[in-house]
MMTF fields as JSON, N, C-alpha, C and O atoms, coordinates in Angstrom:
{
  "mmtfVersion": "1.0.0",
  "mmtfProducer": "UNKNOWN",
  "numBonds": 327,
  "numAtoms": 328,
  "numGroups": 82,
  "numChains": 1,
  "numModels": 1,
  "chainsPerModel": [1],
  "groupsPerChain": [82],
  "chainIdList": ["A"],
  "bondAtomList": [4, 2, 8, 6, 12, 10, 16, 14, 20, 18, 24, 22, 28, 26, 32, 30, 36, 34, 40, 38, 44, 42, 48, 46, 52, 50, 56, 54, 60, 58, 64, 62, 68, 66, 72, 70, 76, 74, 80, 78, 84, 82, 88, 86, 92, 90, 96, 94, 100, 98, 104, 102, 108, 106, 112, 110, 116, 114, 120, 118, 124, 122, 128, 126, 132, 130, 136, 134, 140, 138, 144, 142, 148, 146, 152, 150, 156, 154, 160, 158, 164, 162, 168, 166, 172, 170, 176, 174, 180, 178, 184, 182, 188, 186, 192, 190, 196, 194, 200, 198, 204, 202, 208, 206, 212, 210, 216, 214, 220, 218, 224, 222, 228, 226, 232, 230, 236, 234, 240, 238, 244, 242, 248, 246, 252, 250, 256, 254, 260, 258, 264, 262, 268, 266, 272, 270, 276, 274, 280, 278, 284, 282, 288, 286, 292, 290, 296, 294, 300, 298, 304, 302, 308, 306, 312, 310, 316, 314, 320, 318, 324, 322],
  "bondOrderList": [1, 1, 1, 1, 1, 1, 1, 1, 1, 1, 1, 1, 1, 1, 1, 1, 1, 1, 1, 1, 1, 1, 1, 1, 1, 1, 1, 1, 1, 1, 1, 1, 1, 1, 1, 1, 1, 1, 1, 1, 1, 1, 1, 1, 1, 1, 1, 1, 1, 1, 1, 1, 1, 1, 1, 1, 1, 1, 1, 1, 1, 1, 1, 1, 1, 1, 1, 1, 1, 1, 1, 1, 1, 1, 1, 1, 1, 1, 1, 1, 1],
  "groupList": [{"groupName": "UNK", "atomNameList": ["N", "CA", "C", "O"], "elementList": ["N", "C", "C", "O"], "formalChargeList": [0, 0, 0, 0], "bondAtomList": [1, 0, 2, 1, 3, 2], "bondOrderList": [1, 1, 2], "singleLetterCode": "X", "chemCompType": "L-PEPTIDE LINKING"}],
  "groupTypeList": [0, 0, 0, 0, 0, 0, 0, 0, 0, 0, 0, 0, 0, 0, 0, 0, 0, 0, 0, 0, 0, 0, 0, 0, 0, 0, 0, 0, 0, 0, 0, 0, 0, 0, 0, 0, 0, 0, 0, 0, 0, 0, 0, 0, 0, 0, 0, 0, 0, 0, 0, 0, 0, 0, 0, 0, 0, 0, 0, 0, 0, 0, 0, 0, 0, 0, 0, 0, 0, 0, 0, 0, 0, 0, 0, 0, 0, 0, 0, 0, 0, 0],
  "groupIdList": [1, 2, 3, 4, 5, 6, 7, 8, 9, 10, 11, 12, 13, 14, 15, 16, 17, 18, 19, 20, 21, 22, 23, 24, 25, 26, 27, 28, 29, 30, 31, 32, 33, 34, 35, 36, 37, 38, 39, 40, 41, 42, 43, 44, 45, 46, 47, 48, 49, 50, 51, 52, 53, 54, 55, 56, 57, 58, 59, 60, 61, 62, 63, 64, 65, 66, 67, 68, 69, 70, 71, 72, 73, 74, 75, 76, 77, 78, 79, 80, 81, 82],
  "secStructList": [7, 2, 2, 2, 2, 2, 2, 2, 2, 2, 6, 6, 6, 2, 2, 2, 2, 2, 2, 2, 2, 2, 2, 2, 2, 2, 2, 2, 2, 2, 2, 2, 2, 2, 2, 2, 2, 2, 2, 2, 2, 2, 2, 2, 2, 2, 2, 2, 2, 2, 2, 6, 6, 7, 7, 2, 2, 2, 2, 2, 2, 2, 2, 7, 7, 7, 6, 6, 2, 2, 2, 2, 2, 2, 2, 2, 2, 6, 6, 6, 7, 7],
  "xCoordList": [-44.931, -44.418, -45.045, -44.49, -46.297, -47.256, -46.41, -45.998, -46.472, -45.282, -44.36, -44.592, -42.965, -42.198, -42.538, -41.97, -43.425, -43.308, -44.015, -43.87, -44.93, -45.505, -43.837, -43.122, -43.39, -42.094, -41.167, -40.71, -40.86, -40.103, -40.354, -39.543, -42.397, -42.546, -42.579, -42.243, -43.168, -42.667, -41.042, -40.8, -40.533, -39.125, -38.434, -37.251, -38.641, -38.872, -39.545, -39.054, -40.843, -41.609, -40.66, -40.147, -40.146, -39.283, -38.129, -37.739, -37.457, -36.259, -36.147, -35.282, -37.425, -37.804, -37.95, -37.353, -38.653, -39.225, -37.959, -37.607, -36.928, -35.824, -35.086, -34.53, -35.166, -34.135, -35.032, -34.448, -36.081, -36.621, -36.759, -36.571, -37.094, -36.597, -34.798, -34.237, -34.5, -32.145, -32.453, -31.835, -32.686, -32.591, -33.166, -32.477, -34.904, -35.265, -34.454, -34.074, -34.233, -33.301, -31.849, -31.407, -31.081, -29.814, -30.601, -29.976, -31.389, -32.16, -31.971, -30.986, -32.83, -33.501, -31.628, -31.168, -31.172, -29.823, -28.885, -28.479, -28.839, -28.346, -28.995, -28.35, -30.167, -30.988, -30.964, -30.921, -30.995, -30.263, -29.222, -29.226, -27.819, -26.945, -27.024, -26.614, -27.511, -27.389, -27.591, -26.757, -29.227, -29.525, -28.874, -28.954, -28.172, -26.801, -25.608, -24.771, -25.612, -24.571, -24.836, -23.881, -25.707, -26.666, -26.655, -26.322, -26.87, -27.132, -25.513, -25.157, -24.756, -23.558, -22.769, -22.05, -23.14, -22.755, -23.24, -22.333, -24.892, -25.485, -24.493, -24.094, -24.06, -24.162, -22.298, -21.746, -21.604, -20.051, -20.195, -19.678, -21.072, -21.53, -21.348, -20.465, -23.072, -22.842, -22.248, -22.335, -21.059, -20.235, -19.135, -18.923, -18.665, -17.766, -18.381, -17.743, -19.593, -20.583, -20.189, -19.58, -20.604, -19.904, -19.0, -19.008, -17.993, -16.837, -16.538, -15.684, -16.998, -16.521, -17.679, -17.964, -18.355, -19.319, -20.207, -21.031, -20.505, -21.933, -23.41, -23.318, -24.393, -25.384, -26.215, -26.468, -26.534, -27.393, -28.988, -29.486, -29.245, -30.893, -29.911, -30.739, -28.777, -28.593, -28.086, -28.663, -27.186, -27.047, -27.853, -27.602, -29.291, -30.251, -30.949, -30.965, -31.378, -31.714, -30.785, -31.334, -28.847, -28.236, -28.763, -29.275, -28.648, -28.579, -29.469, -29.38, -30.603, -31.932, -32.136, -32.919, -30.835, -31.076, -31.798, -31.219, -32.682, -33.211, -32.576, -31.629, -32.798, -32.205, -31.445, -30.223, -32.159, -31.976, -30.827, -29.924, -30.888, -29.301, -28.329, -27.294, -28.172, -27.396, -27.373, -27.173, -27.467, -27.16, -26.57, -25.74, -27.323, -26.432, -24.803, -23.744, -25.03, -23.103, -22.631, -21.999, -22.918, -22.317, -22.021, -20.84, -22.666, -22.597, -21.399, -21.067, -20.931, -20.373, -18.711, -17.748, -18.834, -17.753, -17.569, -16.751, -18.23, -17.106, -17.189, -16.764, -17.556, -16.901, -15.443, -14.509, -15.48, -14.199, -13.019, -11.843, -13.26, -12.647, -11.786, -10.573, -12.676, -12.48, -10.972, -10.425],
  "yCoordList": [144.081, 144.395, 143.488, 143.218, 143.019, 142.422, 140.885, 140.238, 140.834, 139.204, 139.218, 138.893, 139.619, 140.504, 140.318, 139.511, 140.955, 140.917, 139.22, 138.544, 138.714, 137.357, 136.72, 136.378, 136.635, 135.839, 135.768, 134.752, 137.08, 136.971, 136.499, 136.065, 136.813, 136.741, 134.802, 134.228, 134.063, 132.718, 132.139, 130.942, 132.617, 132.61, 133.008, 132.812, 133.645, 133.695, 132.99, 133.282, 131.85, 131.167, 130.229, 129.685, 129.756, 128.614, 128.539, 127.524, 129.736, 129.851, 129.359, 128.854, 129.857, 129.659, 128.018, 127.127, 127.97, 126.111, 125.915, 125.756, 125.859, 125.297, 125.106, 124.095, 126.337, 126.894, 126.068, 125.258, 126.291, 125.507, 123.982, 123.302, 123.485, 122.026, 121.381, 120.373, 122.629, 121.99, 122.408, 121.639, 122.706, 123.108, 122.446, 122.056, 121.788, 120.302, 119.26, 118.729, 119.023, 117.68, 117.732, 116.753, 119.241, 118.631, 118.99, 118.376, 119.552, 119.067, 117.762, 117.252, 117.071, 115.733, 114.884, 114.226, 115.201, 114.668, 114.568, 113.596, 115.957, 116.12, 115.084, 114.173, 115.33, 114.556, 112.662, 112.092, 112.311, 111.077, 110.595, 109.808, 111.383, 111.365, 111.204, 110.122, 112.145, 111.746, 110.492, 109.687, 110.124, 109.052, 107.848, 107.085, 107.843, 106.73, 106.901, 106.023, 108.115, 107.824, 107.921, 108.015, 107.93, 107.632, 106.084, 105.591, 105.269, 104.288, 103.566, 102.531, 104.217, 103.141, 103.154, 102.261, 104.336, 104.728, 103.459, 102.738, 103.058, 102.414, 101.153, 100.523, 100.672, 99.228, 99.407, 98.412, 100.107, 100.161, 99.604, 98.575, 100.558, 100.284, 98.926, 98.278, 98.626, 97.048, 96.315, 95.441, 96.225, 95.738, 95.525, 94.534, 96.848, 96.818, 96.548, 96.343, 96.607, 95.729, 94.327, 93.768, 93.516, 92.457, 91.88, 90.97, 92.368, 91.955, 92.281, 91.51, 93.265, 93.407, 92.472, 92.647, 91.387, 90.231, 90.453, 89.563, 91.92, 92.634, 91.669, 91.253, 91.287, 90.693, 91.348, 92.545, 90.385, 90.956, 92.211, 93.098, 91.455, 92.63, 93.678, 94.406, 93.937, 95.243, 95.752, 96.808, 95.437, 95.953, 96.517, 97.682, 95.782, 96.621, 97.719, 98.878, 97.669, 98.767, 99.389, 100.48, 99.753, 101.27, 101.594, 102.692, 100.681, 100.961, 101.412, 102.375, 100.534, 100.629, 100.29, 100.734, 98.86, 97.969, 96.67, 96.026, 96.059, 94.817, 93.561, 93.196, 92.909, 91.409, 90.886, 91.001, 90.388, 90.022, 90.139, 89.307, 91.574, 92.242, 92.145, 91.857, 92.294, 92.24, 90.774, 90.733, 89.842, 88.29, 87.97, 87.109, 89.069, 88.413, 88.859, 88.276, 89.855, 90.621, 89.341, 88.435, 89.276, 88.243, 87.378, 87.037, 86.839, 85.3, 85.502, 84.57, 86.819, 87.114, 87.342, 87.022, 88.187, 88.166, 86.946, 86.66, 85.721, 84.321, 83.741, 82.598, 83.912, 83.097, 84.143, 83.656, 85.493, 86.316, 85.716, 85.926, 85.072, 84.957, 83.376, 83.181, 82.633, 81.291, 81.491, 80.501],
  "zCoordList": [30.579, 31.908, 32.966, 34.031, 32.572, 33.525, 33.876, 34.84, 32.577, 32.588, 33.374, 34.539, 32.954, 33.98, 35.108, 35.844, 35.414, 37.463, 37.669, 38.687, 36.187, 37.454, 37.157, 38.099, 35.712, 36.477, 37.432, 37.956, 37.675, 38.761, 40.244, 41.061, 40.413, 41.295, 41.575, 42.611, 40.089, 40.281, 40.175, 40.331, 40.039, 40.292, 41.107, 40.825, 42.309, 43.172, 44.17, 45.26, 44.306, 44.955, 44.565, 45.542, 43.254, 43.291, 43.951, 44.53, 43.89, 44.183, 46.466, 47.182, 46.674, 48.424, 48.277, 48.881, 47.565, 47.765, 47.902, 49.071, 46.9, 46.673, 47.8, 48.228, 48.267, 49.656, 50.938, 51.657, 51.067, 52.408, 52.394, 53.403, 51.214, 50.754, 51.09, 51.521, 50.596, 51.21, 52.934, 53.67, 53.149, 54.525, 55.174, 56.117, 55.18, 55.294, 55.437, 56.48, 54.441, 54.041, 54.888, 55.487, 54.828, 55.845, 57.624, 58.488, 58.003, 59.247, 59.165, 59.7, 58.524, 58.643, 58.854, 59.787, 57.881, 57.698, 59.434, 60.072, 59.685, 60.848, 61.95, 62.468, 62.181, 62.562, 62.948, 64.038, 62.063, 61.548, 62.205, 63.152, 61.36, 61.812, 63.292, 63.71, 64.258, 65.894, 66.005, 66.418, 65.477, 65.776, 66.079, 67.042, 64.986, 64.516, 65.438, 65.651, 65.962, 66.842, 67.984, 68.755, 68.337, 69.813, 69.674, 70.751, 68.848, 68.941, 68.616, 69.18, 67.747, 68.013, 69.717, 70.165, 70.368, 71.215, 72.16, 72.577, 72.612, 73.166, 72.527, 73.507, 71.53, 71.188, 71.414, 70.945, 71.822, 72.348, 73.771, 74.205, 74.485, 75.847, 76.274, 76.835, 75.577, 75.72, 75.688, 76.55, 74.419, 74.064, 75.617, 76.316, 75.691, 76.892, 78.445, 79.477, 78.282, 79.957, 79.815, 80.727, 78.357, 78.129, 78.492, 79.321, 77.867, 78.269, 79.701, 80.14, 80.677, 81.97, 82.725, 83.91, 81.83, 82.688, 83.028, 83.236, 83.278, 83.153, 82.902, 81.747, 83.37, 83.241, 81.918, 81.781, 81.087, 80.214, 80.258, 79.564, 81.627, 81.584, 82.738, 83.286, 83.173, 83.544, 82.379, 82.118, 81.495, 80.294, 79.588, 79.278, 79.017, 78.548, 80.028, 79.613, 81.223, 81.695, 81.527, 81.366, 81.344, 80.958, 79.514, 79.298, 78.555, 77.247, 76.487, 75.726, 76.727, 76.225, 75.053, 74.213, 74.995, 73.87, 73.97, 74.845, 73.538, 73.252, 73.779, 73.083, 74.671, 75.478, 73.884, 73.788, 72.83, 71.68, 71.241, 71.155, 70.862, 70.372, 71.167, 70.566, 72.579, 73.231, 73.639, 74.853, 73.247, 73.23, 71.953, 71.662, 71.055, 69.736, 70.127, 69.894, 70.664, 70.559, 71.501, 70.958, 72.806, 73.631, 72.843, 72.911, 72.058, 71.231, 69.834, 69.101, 69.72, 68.832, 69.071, 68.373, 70.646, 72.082, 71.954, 71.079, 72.748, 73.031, 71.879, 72.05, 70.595, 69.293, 68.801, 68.163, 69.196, 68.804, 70.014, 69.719, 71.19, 72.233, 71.66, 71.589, 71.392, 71.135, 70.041, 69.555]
}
């Protein structure tokens, strides 16, 4: 009988790990996910400051993307233009 109750009671501790481990992971997932679309969001922005001639360093103060990146897109704009 003694057996009995420790298994269940470790089968049970597994069965929680299990459950607070999936629930972790789609957090983290969800999580993520924003991230990524916080940031494609920022790099549309730019995109369309771009094209409306927008200066590069006011672009990064809305965006709060990198001079860098936002020169690469420009440079990517007048070779798609060409």
């Amino acid at each position: 009988m003694e057996e009995y109750k420790t298994s269940i009671f470790e089968y049970d501790s597994i069965r929680e790990a299990i459950a607070y481990s999936e629930q972790r992971a789609m957090e983290k997932g969800w999580q993520e996910g924003r991230q990524e679309g916080r940031q494609e969001t920022r790099l549309e922005t730019a995109q369309r400051c771009l094209q409306q001639g927008l200066s590069i360093e006011f672009i990064t103060s809305i965006t709060g993307l990198d001079i860098e990146q936002i020169k690469n897109m420009s440079g990517t704009l007048e070779s798609a233009d060409k």
